[in-house]
N, C-alpha and C positions, 0 to 999 in steps of 0.2 A: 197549063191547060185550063182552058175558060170552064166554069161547072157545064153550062149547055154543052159542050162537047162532051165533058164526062156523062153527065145523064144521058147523051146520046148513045153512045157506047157502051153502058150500062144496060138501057133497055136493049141495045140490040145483041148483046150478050144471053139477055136473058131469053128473048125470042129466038136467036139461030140456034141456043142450046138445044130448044123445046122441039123445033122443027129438023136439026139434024138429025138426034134421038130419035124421031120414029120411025126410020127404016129399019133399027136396029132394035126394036122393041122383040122381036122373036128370040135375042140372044139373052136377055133381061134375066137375073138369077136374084133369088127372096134374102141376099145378105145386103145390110147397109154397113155403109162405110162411115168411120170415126174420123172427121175430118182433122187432119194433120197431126196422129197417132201411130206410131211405130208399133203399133199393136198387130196382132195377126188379124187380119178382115174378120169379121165375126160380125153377127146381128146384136143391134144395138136395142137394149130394151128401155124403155120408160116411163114414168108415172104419173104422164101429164092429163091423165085423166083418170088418177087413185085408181089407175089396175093397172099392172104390169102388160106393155105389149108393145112391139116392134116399131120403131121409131116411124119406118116408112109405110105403118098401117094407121098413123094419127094423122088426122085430117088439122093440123093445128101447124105454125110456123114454130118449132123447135131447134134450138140448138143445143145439143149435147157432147158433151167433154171429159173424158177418160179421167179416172185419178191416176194412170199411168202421163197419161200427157200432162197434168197439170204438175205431175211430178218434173219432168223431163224437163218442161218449159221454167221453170223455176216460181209457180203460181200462187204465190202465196199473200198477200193481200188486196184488197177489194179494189184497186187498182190495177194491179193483176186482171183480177175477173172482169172487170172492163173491157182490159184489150183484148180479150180472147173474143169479144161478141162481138161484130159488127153492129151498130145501131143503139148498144150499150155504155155513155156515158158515165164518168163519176167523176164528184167534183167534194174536197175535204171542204167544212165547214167550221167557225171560229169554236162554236161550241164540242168537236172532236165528231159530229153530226154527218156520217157520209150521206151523201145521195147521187141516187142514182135516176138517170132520165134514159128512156127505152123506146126509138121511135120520135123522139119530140115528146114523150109526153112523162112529165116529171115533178115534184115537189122540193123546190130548194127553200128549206127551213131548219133552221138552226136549233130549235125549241126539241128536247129529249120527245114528250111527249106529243112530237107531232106524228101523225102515220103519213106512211109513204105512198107515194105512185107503182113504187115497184117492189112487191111484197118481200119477202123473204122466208123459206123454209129452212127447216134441218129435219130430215126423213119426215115430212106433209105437216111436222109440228111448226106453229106460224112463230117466228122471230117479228114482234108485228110493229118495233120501232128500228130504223136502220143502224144504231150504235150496237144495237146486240149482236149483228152478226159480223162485228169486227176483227173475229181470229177465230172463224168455223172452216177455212179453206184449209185442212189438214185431214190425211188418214181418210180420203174421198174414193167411193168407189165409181162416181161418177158427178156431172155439175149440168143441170137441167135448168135450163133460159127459157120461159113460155113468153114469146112477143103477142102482145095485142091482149085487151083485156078479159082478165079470170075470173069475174066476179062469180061465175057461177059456181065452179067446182070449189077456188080458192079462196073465196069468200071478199067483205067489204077493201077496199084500198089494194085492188089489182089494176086499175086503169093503164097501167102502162106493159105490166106484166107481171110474171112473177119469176123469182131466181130460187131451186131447191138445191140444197145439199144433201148429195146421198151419201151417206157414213158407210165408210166400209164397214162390213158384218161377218158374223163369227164365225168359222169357219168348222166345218164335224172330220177336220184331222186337224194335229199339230200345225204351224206355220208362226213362223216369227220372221223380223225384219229391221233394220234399224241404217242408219243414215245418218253420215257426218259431214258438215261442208265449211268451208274456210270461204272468205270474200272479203272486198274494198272495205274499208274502216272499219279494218278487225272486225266482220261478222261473223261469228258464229251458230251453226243453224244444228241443231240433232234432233233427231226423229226416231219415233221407232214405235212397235206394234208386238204381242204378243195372238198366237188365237188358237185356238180350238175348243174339244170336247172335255167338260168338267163331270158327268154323269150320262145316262141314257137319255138323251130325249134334252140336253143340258149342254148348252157352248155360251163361249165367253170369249168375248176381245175387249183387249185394254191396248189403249194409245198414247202419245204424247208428242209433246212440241215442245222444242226450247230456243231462242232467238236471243242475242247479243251482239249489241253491236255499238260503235264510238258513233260521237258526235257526226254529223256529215253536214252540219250548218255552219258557217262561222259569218262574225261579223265584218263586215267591210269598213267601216268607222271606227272602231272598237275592238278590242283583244277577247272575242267573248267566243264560245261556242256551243252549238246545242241540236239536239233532235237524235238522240242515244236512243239505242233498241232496250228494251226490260220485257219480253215477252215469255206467258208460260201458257200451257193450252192441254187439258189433257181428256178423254174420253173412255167410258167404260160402256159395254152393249153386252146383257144377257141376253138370248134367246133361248127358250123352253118350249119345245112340243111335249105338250102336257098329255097329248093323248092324238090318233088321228083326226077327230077334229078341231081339239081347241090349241092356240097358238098362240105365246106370250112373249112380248117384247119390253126389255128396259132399253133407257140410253140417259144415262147421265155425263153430264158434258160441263166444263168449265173454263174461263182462262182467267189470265190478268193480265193487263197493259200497265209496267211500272218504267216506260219511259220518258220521254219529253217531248211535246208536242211540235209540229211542223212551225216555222217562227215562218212569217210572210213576208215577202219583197214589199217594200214601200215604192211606188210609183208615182204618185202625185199627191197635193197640198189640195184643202177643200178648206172653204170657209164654212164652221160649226155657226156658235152664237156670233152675231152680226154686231159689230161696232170694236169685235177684243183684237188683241192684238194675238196675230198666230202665229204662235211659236216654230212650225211647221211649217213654214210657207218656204225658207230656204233651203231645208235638210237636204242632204245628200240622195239624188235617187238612187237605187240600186242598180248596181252594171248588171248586163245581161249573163249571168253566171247563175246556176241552179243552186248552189253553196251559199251564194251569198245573202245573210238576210241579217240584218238588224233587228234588237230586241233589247228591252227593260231586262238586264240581267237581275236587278232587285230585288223582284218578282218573283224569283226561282221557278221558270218553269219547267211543271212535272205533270208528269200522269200518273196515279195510281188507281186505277179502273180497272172493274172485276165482276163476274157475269156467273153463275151455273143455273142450270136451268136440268130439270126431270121430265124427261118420256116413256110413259108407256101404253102399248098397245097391245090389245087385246083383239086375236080374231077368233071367230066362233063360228063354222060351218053347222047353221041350223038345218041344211039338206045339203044333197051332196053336188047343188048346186047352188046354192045360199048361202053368203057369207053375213055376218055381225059383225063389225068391227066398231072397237069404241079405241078413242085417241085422245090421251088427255097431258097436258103440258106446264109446268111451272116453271116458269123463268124469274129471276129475281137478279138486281143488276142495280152496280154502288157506282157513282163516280168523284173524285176527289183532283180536282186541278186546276192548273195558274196557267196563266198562258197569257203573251203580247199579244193584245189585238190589235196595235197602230203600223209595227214594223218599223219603227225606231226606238230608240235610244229614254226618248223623252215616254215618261209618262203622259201620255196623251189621250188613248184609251185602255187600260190594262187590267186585267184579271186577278187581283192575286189569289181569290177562291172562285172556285164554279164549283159547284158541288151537285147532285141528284140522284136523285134514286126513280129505277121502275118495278115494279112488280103487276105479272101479267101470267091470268090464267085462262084457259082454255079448254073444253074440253066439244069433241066430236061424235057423234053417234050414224053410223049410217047403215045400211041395207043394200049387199049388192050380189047381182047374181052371176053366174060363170061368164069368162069375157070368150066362151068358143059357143054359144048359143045365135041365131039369127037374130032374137030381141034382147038387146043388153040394157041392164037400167039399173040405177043406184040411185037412194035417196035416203036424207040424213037430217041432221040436226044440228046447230050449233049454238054454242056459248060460250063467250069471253067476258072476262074483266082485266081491265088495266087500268093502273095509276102512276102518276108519270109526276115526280117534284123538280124543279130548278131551285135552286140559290146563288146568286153571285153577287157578288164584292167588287164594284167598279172601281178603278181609282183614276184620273185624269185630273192629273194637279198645271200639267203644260201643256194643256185643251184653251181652247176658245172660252167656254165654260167656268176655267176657274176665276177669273175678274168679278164674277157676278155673284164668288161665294158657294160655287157649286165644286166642290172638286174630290169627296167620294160618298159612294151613294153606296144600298142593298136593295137588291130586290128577291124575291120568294114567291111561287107560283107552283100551283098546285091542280091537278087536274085526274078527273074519274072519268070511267070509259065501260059505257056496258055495253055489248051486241051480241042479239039475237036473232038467229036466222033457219032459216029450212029451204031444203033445194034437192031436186030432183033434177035427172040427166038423163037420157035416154038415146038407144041407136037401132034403127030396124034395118037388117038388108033386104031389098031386093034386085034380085040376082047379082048386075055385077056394081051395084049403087045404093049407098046406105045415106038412111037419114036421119038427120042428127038435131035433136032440141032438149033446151035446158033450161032453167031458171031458178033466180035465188030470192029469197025476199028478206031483208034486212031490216032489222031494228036497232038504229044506234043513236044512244043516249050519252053524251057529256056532260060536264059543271068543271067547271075553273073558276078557279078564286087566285088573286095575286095582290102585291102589297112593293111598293115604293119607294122606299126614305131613303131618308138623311143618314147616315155614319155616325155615332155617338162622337166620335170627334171634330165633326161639324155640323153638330145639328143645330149651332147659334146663326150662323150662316144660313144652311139652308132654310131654317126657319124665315130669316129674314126673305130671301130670297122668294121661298112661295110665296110667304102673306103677301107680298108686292103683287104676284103675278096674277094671286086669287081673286084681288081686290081689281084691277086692271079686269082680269073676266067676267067677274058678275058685274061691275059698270056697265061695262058693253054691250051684257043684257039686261042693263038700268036696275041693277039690283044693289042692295047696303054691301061694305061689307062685310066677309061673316067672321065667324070664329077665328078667335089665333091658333095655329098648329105651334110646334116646341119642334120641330125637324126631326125626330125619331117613332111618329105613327107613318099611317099610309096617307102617301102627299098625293097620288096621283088626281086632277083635278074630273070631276063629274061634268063633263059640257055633252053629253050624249043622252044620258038616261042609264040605267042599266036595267035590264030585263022588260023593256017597255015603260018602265016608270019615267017620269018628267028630270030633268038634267035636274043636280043641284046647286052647279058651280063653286062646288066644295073638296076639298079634298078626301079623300075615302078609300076605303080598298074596296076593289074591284070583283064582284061576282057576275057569272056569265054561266049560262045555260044554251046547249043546246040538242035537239031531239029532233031526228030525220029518220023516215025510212025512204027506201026505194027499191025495185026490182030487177036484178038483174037478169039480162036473158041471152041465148045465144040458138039461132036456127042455122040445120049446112046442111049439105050434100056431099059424098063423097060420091068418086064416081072408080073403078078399077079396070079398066078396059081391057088390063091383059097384066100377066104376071109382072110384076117389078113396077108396076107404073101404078100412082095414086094422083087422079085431078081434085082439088077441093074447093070449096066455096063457104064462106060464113059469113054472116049478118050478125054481129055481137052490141049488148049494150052493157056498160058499166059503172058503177059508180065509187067516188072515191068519198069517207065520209069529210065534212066539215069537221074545221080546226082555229083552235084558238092561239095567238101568239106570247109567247114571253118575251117579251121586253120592258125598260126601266123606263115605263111610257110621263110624259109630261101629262098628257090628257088622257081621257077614256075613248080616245078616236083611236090611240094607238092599238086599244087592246080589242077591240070588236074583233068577231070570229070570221071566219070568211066561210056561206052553206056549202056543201057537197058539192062535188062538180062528176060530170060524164063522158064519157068516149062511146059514142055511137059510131062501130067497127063494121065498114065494108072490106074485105077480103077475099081474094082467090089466088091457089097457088097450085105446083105440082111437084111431085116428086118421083124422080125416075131413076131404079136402079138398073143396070145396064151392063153388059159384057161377063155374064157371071157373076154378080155384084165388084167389080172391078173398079167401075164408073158410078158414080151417084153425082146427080143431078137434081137441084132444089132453085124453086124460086114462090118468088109471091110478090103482089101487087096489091097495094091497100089504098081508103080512104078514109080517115080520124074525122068526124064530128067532133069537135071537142068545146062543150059546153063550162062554160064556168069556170074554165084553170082557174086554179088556189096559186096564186104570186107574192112571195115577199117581195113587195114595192116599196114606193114612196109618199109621207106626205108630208106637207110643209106645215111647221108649227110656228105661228106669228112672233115664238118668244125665240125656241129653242133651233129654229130651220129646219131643215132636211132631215125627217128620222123615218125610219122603219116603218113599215105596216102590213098586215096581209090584205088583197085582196082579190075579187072573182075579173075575170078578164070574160066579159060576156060570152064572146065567141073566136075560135080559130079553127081553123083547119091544119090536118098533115097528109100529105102527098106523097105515097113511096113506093120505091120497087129493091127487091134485092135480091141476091144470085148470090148461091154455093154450086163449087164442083170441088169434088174431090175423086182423087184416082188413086187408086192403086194396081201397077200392073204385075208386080210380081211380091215376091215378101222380101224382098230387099228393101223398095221404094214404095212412099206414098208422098203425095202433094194435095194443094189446096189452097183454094181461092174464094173469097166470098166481098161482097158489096155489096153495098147498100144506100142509095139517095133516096133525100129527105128532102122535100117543102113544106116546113112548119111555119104557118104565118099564121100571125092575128088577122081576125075580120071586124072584130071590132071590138073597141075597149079607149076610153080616154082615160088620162089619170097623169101622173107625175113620172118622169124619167128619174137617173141616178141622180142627176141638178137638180132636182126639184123643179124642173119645168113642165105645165102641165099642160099637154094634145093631145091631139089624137093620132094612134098610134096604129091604125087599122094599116096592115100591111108590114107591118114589121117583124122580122125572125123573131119564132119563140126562142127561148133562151135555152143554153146548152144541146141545140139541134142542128149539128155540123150537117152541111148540106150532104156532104159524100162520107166517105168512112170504107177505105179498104183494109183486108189482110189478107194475106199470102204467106207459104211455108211449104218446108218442104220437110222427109223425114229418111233419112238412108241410112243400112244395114249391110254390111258386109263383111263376110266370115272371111277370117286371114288365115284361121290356120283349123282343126278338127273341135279343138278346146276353145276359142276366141274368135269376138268379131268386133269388129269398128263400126261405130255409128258418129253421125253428125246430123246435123238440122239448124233451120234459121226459119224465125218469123218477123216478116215485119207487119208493122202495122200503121198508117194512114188517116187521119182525121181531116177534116177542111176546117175552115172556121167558124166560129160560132160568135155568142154574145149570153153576158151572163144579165144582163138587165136592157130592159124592154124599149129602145130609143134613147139610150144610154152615149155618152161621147166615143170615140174611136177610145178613152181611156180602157171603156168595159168591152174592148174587146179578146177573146178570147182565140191568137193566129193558130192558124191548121198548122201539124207537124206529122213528123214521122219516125216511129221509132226502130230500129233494129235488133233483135236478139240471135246469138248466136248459141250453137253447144258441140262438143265433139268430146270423144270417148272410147271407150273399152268396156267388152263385158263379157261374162262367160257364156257359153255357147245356150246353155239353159235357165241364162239370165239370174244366174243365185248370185253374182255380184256383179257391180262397175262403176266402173270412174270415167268422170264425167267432169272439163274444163267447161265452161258457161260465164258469159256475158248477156248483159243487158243493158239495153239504148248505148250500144258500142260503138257509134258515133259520137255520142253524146250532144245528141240533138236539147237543146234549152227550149222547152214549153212550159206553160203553163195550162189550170186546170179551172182555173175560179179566180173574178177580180171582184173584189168587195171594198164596201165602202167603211170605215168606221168613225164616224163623227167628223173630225178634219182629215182625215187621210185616205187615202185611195191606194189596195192592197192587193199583190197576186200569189195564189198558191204556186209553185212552181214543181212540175217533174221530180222524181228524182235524178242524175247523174248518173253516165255510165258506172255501171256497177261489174265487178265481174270475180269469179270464184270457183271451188273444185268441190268436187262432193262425193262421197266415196260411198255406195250402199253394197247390204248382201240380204238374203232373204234365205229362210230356209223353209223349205215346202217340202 
């Protein structure tokens, strides 16, 4: 099916929905439905605008997802949370660096400390680089997707959206619960939850996670195997009502990742340094199998990475419609790991350490008054700091590279983060139309510093090697040449300037500053015509701040920062509940300005070829429409159906492709922005006998094609697939137990997620494989 047919079909999906709908607007009832939840219908509450309130009274494009369904569905990595969203991309990256792109609009960067397009909370506290929230999808009372940019409420690096995780909370009776499951390559998964009342006024819940599992990689060349599960994740939440009006919240929260990283499909041979001979130009590609990937066993790759982070909040009813809340957060986050970058056998590009650290504080102060008054408004306060280190240990002994004397290197890179901001949001109704404005004003401040060299075991080599290449550079700008370097300072060569000063064409470490503000805003309308029905309209702008890259740069071209960039958000949508809230009905139709994307691209080094770099892509646009329904007619059954088309293109921007070839590239798909993106599922209940019922369900889900770099060969293409999940089970009548058989991509459809370049090779993350398993829970309430 050609995309123009599908975008046909889509919109017209979306319009006969909106149009059949209102005859039947008189039957319309105030519950919203949980799309594709075996939950009982019930009103869906959420926090997409720091106050609790009924999913179908937010004038904002939302998607929200039960910790019951993400239980059910088997939801457990950020992969996972992907497919649950239409419009929601995620793509792993070398450094263990997820990212996520929402709409077309995203930041693929490998660098700890870079911020994302698409935020991340855990209960409004910000996760504000994407590695930290890599095992918070457990023990969830719900999973809230805000599409289209947050800058106001949710502060700098919302452009694309934002993702919260709501923590289940403690509950003023007893309840406990726990959870065992078996699956493909010896997984084992256990869960479990404690909660209630410890004093008057005094509850507490404790949680946990535990995941094992065997290798699920192996070599195709080679006897080798790798990517074992070591997972641990555990969570502790006071809450104390200290009096009727003050209210205290903790949540401490941790995990670790002690297993081994995804190893990459090797796909094609690139020419690195020009004239060597590569090694890598015949190897073996990888057959199209999701298991199979070649890797530098040598290396030992591992993961030992480990995250806890404190929250708490405090609320303070200063009138009996005034709230104080203050929200303050410490996260602190180690990483220790080796890992194949090339996807073969050879030392070519390889890791044997990566190591960094983040630490990142935050705190919030705002003003808000009752959300049941006719003029609702909250205004607040923020501040953050974060610091964000890299180090890693190159080694590429069977790279193009090593003839020249180059063949292991370190580099070390360091970076500070302050911002400070204040923002106010406000909504007035009149009668059946409320009006909505907001604005945030930001102040954020960086400095990076990074450093370059040689490997004490070749630093005779690379000595040699730079004084050649230094002296070759300052000629060229008719200079002596200068200093001898000994291969173990910072080689990276000065042809830029740094901080505005004149280039030195010397080797040096690397300092980099930068200081932006900007204002975020958002103006709407809601409009309510009749019960169960919400029309809305917003005009939003956002911004996301500038970032500096880490990489083992030859020159100071590589490490230049790339400023801020924006999404100027046109929007309208509607949302109709329908047939006694049975039927819900959502859509929206948008148009993305999007000024400045931040792109890891390409630039060409006279010495070293083709290497990395960020930069701003002047201007694109994104074009989309997308439709939910969900139904549920009785409490046996519920379904659901959502899509979503995209036209993410540049308008303009020249620069270098994956080859290093440099056009222009006006007209070209943004990257990781499949044109379509469906899912569908369904969820059934039925009682066999007084005591027991049977349940089953299945979701698939749908992507089209995309591209992970910008006028990139057919290599960096990233083919549309489609996955299948199945489940079927037993449970007791009051739900305190069941077992549950579950598959996933039970076809075993072979996709991939991300094609990436590293030095001579060309590399794709792949899918995992059908997977499938049983899992036995009880709960006692």
């Amino acid at each position: 099916m050609s995309n123009a047919l599908l975008r046909t079909l889509l919109c017209g999906l979306n319009m006969g929905l909106l149009f059949a709908a209102s005859p039947a607007l008189a039957q319309v009832g105030n519950a919203g439905l949980q799309a594709g939840t075996s939950d009982d219908a019930q009103e869906i509450v959420v926090t997409a605008q720091k106050r609790v309130q009924n999913i179908n009274d937010v004038g904002l494009t939302v998607s929200a997802i039960s910790g019951a369904a993400l239980q059910q569905r088997q939801v457990n990595t950020l992969a996972d949370v992907a497919a649950q969203v239409p419009g929601l991309s995620f793509t792993n990256s070398a450094s263990n660096t997820p990212v996520y792109t929402l709409r077309g609009v995203g930041f693929y960067e490998t660098t700890l400390g870079g911020y994302p397009d698409v935020s991340t909370y855990l209960d409004e506290a910000p996760l504000p680089f994407p590695v930290l929230s890599a095992l918070t999808a457990f023990d969830l009372e719900r999973l809230e997707v805000l599409k289209g940019p947050q800058g106001t409420l949710f502060g700098n690096n919302a452009t694309g959206g934002s993702i919260n995780y709501i923590a289940a909370k403690p509950t003023d009776h007893f309840t406990a619960g726990a959870s065992l499951g078996y699956g493909r390559f010896d997984q084992i998964v256990g869960e479990g939850y404690v909660s209630g009342p410890l004093a008057e006024g005094l509850t507490a819940r404790i949680s946990g996670r535990i995941e094992h599992a065997s290798a699920w990689q192996k070599g195709y060349s080679f006897n080798g195997k790798t990517g074992k599960t070591r997972q641990y994740a555990g969570r502790f939440l006071v809450d104390w009502h200290a009096s009727d009006r003050l209210r205290v919240q903790f949540n401490l929260n941790g995990w670790k990742d002690g297993g081994e990283p995804q190893a990459l499909q090797f796909i094609q041979a690139r020419q690195g340094f020009a004239g060597s001979v590569n090694q890598v130009e015949n190897y073996p590609v990888a057959p199209r199998n999701a298991r199979a990937a070649d890797f530098t066993a040598n290396i030992d790759p591992h993961l030992d990475n480990r995250l806890y982070q404190g929250i708490g909040r405090i609320d303070y009813d200063l009138a009996d419609d005034v709230t104080l809340t203050s929200l303050s957060s410490y996260v602190h986050y180690k990483q220790d790991m080796a890992y194949d970058g090339d996807g073969v056998t050879l030392s070519d590009f390889d890791f044997p350490a990566f190591q960094g650290k983040i630490t990142s504080f935050s705190q919030e102060v705002r003003i808000a008054n009752s959300g049941k008054t006719q003029f609702r408004w909250v205004v607040g306060a923020n501040y953050s700091q974060d610091k964000a280190s890299d180090y890693y240990d190159t080694l590429y002994l069977n790279s193009t590279l090593a003839p020249s004397g180059l063949f292991r290197s370190n580099f070390s890179s360091s970076q500070k983060m302050k911002n400070y901001a204040g923002f106010a949001n406000a909504e007035y109704d009149i009668g059946r139309l409320t009006a909505k404005a907001g604005l945030r004003y930001t102040q954020a401040n960086r400095r990076a510093t990074s450093c370059f060299s040689g490997d004490p075991s070749n630093a005779a080599a690379f000595a040699a090697t730079y004084n050649f290449i230094a002296d070759a550079v300052r000629a060229a700008n008719g200079l002596a040449p200068g200093p001898r370097v000994t291969g173990v300072e910072c080689l990276t060569i000065d042809t830029t300037g740094i901080n505005g000063a004149a280039p030195t064409y010397l080797s040096t470490r690397y300092f980099g500053k930068l200081n932006e503000n900007n204002l975020s805003w958002r103006v709407g309308i809601d409009w309510k015509p009749s019960r169960g029905t919400l029309l809305y309209a917003n005009v939003t702008k956002g911004y996301k701040a500038g970032s500096f890259p880490s990489a083992a740069a030859a020159t100071t071209a590589q490490l230049l920062p790339v400023k801020q960039e924006s999404v100027l958000s046109y929007e309208g949508g509607y949302k109709l509940s329908l047939m006694g809230g049975q039927l819900q009905l959502n859509g929206a139709a948008f148009y993305y300005d999007y000024r400045d994307k931040q792109l890891r691209s390409k630039l060409v080094d006279p010495f070293f070829g083709v290497l990395d770099a960020l930069v701003n892509v002047p201007k694109s646009s994104v074009k989309g429409i997308e439709g939910e329904i969900a139904v549920r007619p009785n409490q046996y059954f519920s379904a659901y159906v959502n899509a979503i088309y995209l036209d993410a293109k540049v308008k303009r921007f020249t620069g270098y492709n994956g080859e290093g070839v440099l056009g222009d590239f006006a007209g070209y798909q943004v990257p990781y922005a499949p044109k379509l993106q469906v899912s569908t599922g369904f969820d059934a209940n039925v009682p066999v006998s007084e005591t027991l019922s049977a349940f089953a369900g299945a979701d698939l889900a749908m992507r089209g094609d995309a591209i992970s770099v910008i006028g990139g060969s057919q290599a960096y293409k990233i083919d549309g697939y489609a996955t299948l999940d199945l489940r079927i089970g037993i449970k007791d009548a009051d739900d305190r137990w069941r077992f549950q058989l579950w598959g996933k991509n039970v076809t075993n459809s072979y996709y991939w997620t991300n094609v990436t370049s590293f030095y001579d090779t060309l590399a794709r993350y792949t899918g995992r494989p059908a997977t499938y398993g049983a899992t036995l829970s009880f709960a006692i309430r």
